[in-house]
Chimera marker file (.cmm) of the C-alpha trace (Angstrom):
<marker_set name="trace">
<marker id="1" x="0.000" y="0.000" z="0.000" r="1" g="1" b="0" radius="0.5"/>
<marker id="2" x="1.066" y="3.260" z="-0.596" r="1" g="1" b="0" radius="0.5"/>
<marker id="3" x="-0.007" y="7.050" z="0.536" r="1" g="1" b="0" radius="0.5"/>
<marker id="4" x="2.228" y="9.378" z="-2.406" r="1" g="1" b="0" radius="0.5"/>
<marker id="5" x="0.729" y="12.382" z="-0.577" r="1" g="1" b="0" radius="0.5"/>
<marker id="6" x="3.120" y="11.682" z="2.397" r="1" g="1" b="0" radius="0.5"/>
<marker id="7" x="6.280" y="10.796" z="1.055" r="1" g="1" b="0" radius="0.5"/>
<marker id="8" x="9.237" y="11.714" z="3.454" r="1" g="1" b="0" radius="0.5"/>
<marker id="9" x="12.376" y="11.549" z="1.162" r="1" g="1" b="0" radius="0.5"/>
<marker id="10" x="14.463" y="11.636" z="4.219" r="1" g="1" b="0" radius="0.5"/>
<marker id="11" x="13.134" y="7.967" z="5.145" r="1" g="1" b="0" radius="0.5"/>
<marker id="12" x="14.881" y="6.092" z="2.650" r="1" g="1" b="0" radius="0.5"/>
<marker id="13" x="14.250" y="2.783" z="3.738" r="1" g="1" b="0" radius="0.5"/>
<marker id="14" x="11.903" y="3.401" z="6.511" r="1" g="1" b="0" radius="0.5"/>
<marker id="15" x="8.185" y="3.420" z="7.062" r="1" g="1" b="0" radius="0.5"/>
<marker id="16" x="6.187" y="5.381" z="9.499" r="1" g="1" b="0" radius="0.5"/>
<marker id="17" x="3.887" y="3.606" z="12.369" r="1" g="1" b="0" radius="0.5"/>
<marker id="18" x="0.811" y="3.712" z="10.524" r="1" g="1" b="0" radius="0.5"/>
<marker id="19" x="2.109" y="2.054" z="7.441" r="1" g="1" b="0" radius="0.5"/>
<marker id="20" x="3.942" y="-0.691" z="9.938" r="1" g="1" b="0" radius="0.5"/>
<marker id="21" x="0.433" y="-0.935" z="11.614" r="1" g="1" b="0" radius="0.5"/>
<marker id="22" x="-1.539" y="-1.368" z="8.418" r="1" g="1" b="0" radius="0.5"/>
<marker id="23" x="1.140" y="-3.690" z="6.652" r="1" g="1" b="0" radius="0.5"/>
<marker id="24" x="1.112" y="-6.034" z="9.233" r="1" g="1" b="0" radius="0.5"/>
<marker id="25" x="-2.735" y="-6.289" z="9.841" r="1" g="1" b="0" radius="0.5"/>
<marker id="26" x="-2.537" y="-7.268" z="6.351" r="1" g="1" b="0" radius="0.5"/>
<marker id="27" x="0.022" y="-9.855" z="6.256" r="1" g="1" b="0" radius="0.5"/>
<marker id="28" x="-1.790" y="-11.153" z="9.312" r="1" g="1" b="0" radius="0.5"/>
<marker id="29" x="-5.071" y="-11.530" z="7.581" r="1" g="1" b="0" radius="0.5"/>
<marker id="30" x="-3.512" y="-13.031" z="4.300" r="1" g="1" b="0" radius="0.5"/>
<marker id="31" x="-2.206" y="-15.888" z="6.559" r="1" g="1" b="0" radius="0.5"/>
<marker id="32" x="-5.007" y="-16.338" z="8.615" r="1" g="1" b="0" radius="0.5"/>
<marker id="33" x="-8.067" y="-16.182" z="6.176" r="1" g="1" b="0" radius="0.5"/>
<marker id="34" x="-7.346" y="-14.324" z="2.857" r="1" g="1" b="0" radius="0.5"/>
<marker id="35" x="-11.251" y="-14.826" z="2.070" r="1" g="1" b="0" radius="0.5"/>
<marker id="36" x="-11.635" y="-12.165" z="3.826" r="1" g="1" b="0" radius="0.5"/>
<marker id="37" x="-8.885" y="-9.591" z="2.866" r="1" g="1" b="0" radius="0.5"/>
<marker id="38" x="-11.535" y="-6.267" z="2.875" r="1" g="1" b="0" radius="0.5"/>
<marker id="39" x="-12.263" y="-6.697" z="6.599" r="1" g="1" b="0" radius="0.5"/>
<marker id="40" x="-8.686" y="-4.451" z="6.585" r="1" g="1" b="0" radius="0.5"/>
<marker id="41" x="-10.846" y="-1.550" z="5.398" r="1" g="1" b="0" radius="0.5"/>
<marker id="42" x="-11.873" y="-1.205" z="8.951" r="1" g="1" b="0" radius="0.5"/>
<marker id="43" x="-8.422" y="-0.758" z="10.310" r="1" g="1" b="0" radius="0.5"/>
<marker id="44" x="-7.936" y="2.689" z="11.901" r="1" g="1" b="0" radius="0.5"/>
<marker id="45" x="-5.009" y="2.874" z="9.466" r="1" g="1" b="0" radius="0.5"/>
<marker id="46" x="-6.637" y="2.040" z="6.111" r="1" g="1" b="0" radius="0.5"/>
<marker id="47" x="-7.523" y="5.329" z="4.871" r="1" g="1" b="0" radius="0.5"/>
<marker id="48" x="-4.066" y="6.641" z="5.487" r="1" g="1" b="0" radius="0.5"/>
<marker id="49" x="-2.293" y="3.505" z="3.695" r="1" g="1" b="0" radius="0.5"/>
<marker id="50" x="-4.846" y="3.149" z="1.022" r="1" g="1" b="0" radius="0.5"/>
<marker id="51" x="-6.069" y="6.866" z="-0.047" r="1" g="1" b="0" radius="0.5"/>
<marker id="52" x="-6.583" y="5.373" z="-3.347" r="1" g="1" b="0" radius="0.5"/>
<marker id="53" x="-7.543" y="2.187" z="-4.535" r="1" g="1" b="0" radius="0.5"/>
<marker id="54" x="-4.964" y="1.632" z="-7.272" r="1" g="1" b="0" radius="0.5"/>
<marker id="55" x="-2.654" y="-0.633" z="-5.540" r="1" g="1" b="0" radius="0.5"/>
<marker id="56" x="-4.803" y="-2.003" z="-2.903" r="1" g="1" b="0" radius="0.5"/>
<marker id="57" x="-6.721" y="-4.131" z="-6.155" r="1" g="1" b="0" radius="0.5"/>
<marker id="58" x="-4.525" y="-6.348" z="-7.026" r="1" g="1" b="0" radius="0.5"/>
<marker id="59" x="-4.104" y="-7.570" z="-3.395" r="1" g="1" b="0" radius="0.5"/>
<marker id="60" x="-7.805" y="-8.572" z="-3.652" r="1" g="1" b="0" radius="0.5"/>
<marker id="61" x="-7.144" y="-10.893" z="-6.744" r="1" g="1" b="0" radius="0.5"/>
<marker id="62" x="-4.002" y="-12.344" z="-4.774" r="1" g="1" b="0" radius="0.5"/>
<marker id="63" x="-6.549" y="-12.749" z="-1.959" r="1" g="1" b="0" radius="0.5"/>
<marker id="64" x="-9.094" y="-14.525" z="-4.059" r="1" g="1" b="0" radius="0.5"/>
<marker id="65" x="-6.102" y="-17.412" z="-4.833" r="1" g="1" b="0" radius="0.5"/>
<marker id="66" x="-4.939" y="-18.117" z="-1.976" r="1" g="1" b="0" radius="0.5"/>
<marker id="67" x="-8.321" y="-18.464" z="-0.362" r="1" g="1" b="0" radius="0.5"/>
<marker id="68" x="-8.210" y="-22.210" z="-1.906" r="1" g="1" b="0" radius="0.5"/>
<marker id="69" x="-5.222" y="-24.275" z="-1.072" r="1" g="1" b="0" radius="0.5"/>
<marker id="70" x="-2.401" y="-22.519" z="-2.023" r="1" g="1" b="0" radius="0.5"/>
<marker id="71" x="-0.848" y="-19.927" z="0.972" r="1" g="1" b="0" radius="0.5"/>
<marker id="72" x="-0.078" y="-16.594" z="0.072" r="1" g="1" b="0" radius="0.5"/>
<marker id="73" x="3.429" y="-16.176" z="1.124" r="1" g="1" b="0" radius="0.5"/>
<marker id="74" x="5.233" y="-12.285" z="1.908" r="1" g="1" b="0" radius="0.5"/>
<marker id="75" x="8.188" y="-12.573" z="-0.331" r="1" g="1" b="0" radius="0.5"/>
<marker id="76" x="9.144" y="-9.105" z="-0.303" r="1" g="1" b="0" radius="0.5"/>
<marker id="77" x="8.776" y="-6.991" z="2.942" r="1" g="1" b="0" radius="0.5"/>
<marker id="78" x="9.827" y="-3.815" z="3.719" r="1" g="1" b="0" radius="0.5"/>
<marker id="79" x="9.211" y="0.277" z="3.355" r="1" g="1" b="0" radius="0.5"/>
<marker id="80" x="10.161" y="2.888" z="1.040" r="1" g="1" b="0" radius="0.5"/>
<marker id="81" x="10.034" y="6.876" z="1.774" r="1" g="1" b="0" radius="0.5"/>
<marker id="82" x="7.719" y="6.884" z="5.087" r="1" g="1" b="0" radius="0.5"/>
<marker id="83" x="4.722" y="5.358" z="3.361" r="1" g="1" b="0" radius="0.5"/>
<marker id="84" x="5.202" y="2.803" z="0.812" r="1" g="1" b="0" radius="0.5"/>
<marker id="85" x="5.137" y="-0.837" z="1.794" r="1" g="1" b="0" radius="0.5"/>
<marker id="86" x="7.214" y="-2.797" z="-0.748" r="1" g="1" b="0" radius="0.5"/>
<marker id="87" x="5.083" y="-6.116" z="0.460" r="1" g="1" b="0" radius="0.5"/>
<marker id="88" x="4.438" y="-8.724" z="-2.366" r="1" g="1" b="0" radius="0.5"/>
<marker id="89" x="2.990" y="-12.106" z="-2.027" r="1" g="1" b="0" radius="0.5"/>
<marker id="90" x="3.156" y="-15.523" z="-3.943" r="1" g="1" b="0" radius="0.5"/>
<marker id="91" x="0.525" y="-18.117" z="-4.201" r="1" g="1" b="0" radius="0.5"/>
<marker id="92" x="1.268" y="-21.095" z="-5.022" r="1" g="1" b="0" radius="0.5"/>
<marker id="93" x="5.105" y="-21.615" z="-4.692" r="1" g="1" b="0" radius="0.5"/>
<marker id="94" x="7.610" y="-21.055" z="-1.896" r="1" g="1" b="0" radius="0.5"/>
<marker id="95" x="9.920" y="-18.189" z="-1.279" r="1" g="1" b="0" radius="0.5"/>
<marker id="96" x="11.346" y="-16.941" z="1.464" r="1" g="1" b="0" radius="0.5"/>
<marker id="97" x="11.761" y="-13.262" z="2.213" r="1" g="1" b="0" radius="0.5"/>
<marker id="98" x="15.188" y="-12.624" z="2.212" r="1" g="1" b="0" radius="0.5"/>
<marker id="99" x="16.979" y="-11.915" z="5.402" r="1" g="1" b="0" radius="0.5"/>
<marker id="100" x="19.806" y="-9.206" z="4.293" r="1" g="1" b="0" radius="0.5"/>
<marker id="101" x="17.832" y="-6.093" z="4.704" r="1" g="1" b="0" radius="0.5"/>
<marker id="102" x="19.831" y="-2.902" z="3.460" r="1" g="1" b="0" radius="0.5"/>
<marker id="103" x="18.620" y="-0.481" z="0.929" r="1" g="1" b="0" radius="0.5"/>
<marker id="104" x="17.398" y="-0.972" z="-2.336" r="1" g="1" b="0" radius="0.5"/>
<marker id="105" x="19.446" y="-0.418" z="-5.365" r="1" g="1" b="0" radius="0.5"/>
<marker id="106" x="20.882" y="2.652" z="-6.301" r="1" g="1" b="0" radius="0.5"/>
<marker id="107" x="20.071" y="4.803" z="-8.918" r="1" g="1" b="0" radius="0.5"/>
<marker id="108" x="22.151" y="4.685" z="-12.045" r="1" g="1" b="0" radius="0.5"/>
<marker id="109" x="24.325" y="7.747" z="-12.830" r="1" g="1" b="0" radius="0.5"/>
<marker id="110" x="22.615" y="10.842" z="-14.022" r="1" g="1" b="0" radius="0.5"/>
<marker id="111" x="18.791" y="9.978" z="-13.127" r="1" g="1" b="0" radius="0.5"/>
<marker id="112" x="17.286" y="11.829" z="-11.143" r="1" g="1" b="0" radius="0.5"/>
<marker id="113" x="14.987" y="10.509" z="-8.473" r="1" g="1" b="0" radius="0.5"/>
<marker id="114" x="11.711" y="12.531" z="-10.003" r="1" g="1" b="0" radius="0.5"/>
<marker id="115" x="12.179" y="10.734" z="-12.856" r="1" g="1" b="0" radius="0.5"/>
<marker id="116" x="11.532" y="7.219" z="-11.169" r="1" g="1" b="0" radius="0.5"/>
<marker id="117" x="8.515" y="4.690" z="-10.620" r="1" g="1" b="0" radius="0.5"/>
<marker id="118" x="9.467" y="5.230" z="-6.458" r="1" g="1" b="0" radius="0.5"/>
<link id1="1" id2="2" r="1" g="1" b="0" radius="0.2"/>
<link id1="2" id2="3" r="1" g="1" b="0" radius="0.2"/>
<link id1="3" id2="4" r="1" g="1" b="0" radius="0.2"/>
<link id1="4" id2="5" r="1" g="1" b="0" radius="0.2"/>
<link id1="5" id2="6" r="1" g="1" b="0" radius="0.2"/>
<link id1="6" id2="7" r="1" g="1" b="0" radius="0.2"/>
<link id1="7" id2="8" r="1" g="1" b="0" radius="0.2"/>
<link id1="8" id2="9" r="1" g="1" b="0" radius="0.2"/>
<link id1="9" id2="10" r="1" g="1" b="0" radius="0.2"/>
<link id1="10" id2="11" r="1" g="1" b="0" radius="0.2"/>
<link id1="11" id2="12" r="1" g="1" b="0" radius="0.2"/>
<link id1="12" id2="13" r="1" g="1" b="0" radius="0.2"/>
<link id1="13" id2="14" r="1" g="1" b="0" radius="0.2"/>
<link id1="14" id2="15" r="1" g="1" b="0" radius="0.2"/>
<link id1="15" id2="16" r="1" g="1" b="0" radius="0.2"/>
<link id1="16" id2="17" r="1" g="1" b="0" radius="0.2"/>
<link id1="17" id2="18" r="1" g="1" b="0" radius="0.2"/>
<link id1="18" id2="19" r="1" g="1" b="0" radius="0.2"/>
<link id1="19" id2="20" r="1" g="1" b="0" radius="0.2"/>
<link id1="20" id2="21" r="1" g="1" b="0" radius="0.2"/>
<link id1="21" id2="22" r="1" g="1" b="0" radius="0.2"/>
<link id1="22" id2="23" r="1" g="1" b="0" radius="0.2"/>
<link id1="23" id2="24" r="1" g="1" b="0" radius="0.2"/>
<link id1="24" id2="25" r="1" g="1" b="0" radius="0.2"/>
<link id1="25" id2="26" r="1" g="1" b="0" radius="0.2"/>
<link id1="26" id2="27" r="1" g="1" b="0" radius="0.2"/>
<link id1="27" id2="28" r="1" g="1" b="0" radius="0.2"/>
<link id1="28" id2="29" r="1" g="1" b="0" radius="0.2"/>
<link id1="29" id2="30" r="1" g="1" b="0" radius="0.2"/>
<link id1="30" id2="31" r="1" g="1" b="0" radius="0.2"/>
<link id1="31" id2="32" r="1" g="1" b="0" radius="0.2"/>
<link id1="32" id2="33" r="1" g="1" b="0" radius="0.2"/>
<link id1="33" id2="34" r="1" g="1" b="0" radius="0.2"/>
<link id1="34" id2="35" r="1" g="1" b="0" radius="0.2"/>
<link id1="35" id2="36" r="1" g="1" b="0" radius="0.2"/>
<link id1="36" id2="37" r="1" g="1" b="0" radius="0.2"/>
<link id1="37" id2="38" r="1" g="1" b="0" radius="0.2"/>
<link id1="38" id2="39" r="1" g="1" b="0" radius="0.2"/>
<link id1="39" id2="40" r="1" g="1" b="0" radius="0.2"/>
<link id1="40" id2="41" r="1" g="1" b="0" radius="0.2"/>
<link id1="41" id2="42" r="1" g="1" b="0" radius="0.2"/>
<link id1="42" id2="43" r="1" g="1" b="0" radius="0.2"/>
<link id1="43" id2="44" r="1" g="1" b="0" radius="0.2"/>
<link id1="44" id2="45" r="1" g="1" b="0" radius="0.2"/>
<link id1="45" id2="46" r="1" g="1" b="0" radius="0.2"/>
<link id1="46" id2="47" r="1" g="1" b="0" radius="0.2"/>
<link id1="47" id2="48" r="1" g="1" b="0" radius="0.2"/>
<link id1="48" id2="49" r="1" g="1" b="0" radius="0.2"/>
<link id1="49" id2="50" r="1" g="1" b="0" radius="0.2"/>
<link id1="50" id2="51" r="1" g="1" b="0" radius="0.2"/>
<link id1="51" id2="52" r="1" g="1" b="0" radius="0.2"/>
<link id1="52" id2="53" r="1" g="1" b="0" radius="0.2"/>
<link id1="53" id2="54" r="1" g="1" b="0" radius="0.2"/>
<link id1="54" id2="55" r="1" g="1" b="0" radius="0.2"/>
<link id1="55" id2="56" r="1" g="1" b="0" radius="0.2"/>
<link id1="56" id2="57" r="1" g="1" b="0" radius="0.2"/>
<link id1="57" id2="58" r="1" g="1" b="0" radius="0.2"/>
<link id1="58" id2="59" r="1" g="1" b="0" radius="0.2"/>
<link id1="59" id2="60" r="1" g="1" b="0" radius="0.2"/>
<link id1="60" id2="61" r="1" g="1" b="0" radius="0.2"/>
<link id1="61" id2="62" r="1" g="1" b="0" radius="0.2"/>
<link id1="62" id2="63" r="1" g="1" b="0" radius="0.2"/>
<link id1="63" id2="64" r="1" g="1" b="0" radius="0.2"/>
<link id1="64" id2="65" r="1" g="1" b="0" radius="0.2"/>
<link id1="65" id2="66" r="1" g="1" b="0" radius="0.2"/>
<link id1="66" id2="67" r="1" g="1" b="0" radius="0.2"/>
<link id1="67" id2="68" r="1" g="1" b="0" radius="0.2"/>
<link id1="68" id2="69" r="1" g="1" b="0" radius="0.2"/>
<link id1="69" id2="70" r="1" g="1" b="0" radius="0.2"/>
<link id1="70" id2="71" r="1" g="1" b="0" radius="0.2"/>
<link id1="71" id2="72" r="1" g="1" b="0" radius="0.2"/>
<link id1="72" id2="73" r="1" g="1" b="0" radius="0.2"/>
<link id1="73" id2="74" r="1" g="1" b="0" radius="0.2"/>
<link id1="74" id2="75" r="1" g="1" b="0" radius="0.2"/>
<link id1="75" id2="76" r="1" g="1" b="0" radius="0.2"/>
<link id1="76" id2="77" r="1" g="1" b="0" radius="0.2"/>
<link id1="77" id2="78" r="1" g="1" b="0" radius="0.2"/>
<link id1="78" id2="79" r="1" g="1" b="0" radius="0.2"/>
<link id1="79" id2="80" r="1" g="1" b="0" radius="0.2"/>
<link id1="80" id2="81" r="1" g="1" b="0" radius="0.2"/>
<link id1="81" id2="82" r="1" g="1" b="0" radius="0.2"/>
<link id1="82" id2="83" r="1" g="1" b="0" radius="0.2"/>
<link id1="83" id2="84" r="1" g="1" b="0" radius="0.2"/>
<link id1="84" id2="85" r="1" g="1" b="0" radius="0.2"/>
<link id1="85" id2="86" r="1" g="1" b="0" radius="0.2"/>
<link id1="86" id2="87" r="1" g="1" b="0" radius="0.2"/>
<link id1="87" id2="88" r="1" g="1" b="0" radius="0.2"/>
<link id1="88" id2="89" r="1" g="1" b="0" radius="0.2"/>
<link id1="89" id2="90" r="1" g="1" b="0" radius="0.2"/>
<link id1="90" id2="91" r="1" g="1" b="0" radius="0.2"/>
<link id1="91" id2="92" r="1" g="1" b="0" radius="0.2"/>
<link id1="92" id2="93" r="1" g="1" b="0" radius="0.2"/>
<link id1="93" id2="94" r="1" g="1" b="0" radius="0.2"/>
<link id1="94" id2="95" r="1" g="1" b="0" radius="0.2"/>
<link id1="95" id2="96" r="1" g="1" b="0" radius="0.2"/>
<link id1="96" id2="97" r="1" g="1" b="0" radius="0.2"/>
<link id1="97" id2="98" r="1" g="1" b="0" radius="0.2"/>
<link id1="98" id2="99" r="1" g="1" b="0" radius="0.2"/>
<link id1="99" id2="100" r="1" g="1" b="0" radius="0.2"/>
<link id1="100" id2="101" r="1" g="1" b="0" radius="0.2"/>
<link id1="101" id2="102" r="1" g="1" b="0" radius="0.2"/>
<link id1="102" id2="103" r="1" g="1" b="0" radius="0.2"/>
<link id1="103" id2="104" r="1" g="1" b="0" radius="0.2"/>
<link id1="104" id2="105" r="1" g="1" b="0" radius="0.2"/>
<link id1="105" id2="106" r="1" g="1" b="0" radius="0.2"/>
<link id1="106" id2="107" r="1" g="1" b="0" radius="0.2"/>
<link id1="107" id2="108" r="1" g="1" b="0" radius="0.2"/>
<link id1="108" id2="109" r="1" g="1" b="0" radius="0.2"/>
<link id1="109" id2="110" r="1" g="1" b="0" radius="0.2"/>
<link id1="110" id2="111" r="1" g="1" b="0" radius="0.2"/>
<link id1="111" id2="112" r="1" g="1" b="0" radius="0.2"/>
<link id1="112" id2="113" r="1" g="1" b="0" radius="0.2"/>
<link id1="113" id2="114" r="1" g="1" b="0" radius="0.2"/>
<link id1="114" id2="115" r="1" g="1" b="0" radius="0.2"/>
<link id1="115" id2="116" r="1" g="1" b="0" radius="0.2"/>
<link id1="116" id2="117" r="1" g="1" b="0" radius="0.2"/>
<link id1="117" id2="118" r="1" g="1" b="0" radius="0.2"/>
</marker_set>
C-alpha cells in the first residue's frame, strides 16, 4: 500500500507507524483467512495507507487465490520513503523473504529521483 501524498524523502528505507500498523494487519489476515482480505478496510489505518484504490486491487485478486489451497506467502517486505510498503505475495510456490535487509538499489548515474517509478 502506498499514501504518495506523504512521502518523506528523508526515510529512505523506513516506514512510518501507521504504514507498519496497516502492513502487518494485512500480512496477518492473508495468513489467517485471505477470504476475507476487505475486513482491513476497517483498520484505523486504512484510509491513510490506502487513499486510493490503485494498488490495494490487485491484493484482492491475490486474496481470491490463496483463499483455496495454495498460501499466500510475503516474499518481499519492507518500506520505502515513510509510506510505501514494498510487500508482495506468492501463491502457489515457496519463497522466502530474504533476510539481508539494506537499501534498495541505487540509482544509475545521471537519473534523477523525479524521474523514477518510487
Amino acid at each position: 500500500m502506498h499514501n504518495l501524498r506523504l512521502v518523506d524523502r528523508r526515510q529512505v528505507d523506513e516506514g512510518f507507524d501507521w504504514a507498519h500498523r496497516f502492513d502487518d494487519a494485512v500480512k496477518a489476515q492473508m495468513a489467517r483467512d485471505p477470504a476475507d482480505i476487505l475486513s482491513v478496510t476497517r483498520h484505523d489505518d486504512y484510509a491513510l495507507a490506502v487513499p486510493t484504490p490503485d494498488h490495494f486491487i490487485p491484493l484482492l485478486y491475490v486474496a481470491g487465490l490463496a483463499s483455496g489451497s495454495d498460501p499466500a506467502h510475503a516474499i518481499v517486505e519492507g518500506y520505502a520513503l515513510g509510506s510505501l510498503s514494498m510487500t508482495c505475495y506468492a501463491v502457489g510456490a515457496e519463497f522466502h523473504p530474504t533476510t539481508l535487509g539494506g537499501a534498495a538499489a541505487p540509482l544509475p548515474h545521471g537519473v534523477p529521483p523525479d524521474n523514477t517509478n518510487a
